[in-house]
Backbone bond lengths (Angstrom), bond angles and torsions (degrees), N, CA, C in turn:
res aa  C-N    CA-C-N  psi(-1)  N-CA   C-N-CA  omega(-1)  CA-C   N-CA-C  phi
1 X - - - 1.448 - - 1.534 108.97 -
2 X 0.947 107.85 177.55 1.748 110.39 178.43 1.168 123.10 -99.81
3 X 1.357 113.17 133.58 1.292 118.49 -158.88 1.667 107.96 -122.80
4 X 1.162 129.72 119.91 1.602 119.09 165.43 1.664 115.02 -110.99
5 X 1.065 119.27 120.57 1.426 117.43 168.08 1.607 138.14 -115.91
6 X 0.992 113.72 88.97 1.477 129.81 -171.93 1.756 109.49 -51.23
7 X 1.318 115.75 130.02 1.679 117.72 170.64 1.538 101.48 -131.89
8 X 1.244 115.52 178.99 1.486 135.51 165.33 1.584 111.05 87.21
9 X 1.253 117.55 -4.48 1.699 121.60 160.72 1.883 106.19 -48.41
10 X 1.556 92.78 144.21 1.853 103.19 -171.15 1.383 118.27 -150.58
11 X 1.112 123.02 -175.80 1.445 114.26 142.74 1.546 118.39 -103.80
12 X 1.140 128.92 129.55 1.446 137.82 -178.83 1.707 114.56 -122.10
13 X 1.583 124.51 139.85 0.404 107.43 176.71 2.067 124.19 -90.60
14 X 1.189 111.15 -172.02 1.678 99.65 -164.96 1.876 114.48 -64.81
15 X 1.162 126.49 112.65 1.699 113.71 170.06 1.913 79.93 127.23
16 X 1.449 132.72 -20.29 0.554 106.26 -161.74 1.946 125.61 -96.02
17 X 1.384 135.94 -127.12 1.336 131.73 171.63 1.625 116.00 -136.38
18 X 1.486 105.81 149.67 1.589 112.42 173.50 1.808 80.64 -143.70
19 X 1.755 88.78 142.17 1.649 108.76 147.15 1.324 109.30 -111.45
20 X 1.979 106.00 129.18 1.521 78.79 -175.67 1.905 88.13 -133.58
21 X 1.525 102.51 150.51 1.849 106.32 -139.88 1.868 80.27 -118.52
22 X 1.461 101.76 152.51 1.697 101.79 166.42 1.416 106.95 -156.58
23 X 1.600 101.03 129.92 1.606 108.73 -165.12 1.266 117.33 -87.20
24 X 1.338 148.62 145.29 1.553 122.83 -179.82 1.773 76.47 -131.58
25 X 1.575 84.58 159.45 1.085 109.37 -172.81 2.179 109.10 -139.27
26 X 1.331 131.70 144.97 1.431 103.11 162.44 1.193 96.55 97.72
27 X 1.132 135.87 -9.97 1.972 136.05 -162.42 1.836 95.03 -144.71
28 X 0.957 92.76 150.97 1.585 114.70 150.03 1.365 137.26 -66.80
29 X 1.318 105.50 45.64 1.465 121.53 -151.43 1.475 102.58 -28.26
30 X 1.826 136.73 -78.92 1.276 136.00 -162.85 1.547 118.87 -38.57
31 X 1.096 117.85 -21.28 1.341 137.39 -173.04 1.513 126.09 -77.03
32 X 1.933 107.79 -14.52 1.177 96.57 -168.35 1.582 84.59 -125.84
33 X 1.726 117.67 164.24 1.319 127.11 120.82 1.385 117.11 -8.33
34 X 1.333 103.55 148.53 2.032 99.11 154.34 1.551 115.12 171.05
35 X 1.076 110.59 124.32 1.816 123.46 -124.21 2.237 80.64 -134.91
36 X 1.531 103.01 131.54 1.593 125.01 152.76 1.545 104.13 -91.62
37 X 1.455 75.47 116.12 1.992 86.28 160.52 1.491 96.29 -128.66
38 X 1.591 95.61 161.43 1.647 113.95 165.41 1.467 118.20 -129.18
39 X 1.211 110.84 170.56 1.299 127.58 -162.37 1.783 117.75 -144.21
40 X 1.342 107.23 103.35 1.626 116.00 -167.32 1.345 101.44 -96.32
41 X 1.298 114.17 127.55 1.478 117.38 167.47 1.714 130.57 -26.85
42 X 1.432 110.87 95.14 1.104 105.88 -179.60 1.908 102.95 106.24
43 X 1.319 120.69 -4.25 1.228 109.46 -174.48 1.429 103.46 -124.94
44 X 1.545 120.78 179.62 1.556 116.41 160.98 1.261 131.42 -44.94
45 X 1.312 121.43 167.20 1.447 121.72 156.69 1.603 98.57 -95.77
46 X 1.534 98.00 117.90 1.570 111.78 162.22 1.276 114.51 -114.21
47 X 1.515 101.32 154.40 1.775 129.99 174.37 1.663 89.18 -57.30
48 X 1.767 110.02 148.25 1.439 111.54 167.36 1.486 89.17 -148.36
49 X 1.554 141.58 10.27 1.003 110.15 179.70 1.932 96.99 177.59
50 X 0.791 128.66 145.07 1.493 135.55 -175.44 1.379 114.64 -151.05
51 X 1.401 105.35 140.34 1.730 116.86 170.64 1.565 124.90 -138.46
52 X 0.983 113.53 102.50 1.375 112.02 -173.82 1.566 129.44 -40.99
53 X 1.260 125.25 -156.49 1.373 129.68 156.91 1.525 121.15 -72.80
54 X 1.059 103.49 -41.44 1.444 118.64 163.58 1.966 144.33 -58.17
55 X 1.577 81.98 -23.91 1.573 96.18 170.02 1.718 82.68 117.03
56 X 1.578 125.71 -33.91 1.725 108.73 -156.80 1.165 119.11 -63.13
57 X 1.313 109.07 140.85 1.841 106.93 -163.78 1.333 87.48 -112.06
58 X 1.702 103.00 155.97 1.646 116.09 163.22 1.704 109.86 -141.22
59 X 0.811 128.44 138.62 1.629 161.03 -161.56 1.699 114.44 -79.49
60 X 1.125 123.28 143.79 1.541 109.29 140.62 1.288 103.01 -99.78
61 X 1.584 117.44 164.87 1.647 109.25 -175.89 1.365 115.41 -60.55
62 X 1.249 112.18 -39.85 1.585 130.59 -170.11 1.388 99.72 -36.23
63 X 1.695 122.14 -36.68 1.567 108.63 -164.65 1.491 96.31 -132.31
64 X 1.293 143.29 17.69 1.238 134.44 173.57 1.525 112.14 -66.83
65 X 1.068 113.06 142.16 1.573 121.99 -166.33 1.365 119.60 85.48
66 X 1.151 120.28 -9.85 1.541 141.01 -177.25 1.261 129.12 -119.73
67 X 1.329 113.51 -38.52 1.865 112.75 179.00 1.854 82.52 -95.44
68 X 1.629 112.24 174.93 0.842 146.28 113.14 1.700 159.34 -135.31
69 X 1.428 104.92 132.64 1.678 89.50 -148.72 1.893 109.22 -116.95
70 X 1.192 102.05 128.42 1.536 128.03 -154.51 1.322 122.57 -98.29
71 X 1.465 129.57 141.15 1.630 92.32 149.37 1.917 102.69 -154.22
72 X 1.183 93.52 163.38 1.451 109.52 175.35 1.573 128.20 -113.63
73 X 1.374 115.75 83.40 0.889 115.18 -160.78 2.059 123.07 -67.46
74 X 0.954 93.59 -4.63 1.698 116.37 -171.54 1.626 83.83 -79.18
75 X 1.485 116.94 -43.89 2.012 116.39 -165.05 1.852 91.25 -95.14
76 X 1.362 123.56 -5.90 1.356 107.96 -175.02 1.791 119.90 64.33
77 X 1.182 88.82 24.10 1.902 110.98 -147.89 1.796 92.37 -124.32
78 X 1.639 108.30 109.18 1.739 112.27 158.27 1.443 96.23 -106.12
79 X 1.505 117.65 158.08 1.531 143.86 -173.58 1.293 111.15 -140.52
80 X 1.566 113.21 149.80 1.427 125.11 -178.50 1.382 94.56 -135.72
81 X 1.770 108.49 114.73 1.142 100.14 176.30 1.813 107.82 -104.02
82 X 1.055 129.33 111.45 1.431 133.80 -163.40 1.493 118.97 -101.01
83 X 1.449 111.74 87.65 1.919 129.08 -177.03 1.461 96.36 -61.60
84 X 0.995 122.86 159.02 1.698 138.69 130.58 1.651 99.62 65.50
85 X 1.271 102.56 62.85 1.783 105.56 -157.99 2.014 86.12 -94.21
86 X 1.548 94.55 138.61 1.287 114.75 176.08 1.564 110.11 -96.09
87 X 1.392 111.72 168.12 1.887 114.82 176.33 1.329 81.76 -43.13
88 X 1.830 119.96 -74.93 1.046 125.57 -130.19 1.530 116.33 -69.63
89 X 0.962 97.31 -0.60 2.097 110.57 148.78 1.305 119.45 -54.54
90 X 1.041 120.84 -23.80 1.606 116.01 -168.01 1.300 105.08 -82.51
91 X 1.690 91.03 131.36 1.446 108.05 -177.61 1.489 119.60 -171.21
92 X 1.361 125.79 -179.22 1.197 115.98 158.66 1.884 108.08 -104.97
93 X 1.729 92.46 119.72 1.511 92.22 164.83 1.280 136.55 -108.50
94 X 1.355 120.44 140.34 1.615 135.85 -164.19 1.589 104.41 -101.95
95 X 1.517 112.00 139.05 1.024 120.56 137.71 1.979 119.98 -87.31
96 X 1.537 104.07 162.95 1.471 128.71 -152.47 1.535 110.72 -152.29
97 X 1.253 112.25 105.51 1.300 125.74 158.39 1.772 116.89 -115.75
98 X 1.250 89.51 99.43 2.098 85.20 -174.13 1.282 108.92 36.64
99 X 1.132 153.64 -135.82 1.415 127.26 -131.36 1.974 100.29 -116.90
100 X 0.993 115.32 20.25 1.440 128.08 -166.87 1.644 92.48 -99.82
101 X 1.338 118.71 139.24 1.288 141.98 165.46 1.794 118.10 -93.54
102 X 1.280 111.04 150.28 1.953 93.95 153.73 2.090 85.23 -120.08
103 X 1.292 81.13 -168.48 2.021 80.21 -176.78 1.267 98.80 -119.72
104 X 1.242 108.46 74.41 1.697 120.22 155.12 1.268 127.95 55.39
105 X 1.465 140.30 151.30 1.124 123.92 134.84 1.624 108.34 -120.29
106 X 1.137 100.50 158.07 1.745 136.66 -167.76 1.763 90.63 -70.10
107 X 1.752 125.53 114.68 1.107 126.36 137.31 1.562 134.56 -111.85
108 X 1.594 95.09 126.35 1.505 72.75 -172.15 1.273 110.08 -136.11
109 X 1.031 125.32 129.43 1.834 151.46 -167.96 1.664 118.39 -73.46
110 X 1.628 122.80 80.97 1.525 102.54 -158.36 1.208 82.56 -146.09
111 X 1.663 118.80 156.28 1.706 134.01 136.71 1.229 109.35 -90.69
């Protein structure tokens, strides 16, 4: 079955960096879409970042200039590398392949 597993969630402090990596397993990885969302206590799960088949990435504004989101299809492996991370980063973030979940990891943005 398909498996996604997200690592590299932390505590960081504000201005500072997280890479955060997610493995899929069970799928045809090159083949699909595959989009980081997060999830703030008490709010939706929103889209924060997408990459096509192609490598083309697209943004929400909130983090353009700041995330970047990757993938390697040879490791079956997309990455979010996240600069200049604000509180309002904190969250739990998911990787997403069409309707498949991994179970998050915990970021959280504090002094």
């Amino acid at each position: 079955q398909v498996q996604l597993v997200e690592s590299g969630g932390g505590l960081v402090q504000p201005g500072g960096s997280l890479r955060l990596s997610c493995v899929a397993s069970g799928v045809i990885f090159s083949r699909y879409v595959v989009r980081w969302f997060r999830q703030a206590p008490g709010n939706q799960r929103d889209v924060v970042a997408t990459v096509n088949q192609g490598g083309i990435a697209n943004y929400v504004d909130s983090v353009k200039g700041r995330f970047t989101i990757s993938r390697d299809n040879a490791k079956n492996t997309v990455y979010l590398q996240m600069n200049s991370l604000k509180p309002e980063d904190t969250a739990v973030y998911y990787c997403n392949i069409v309707g498949w979940w991994g179970q998050g990891t915990q970021v959280t943005v504090s002094s």
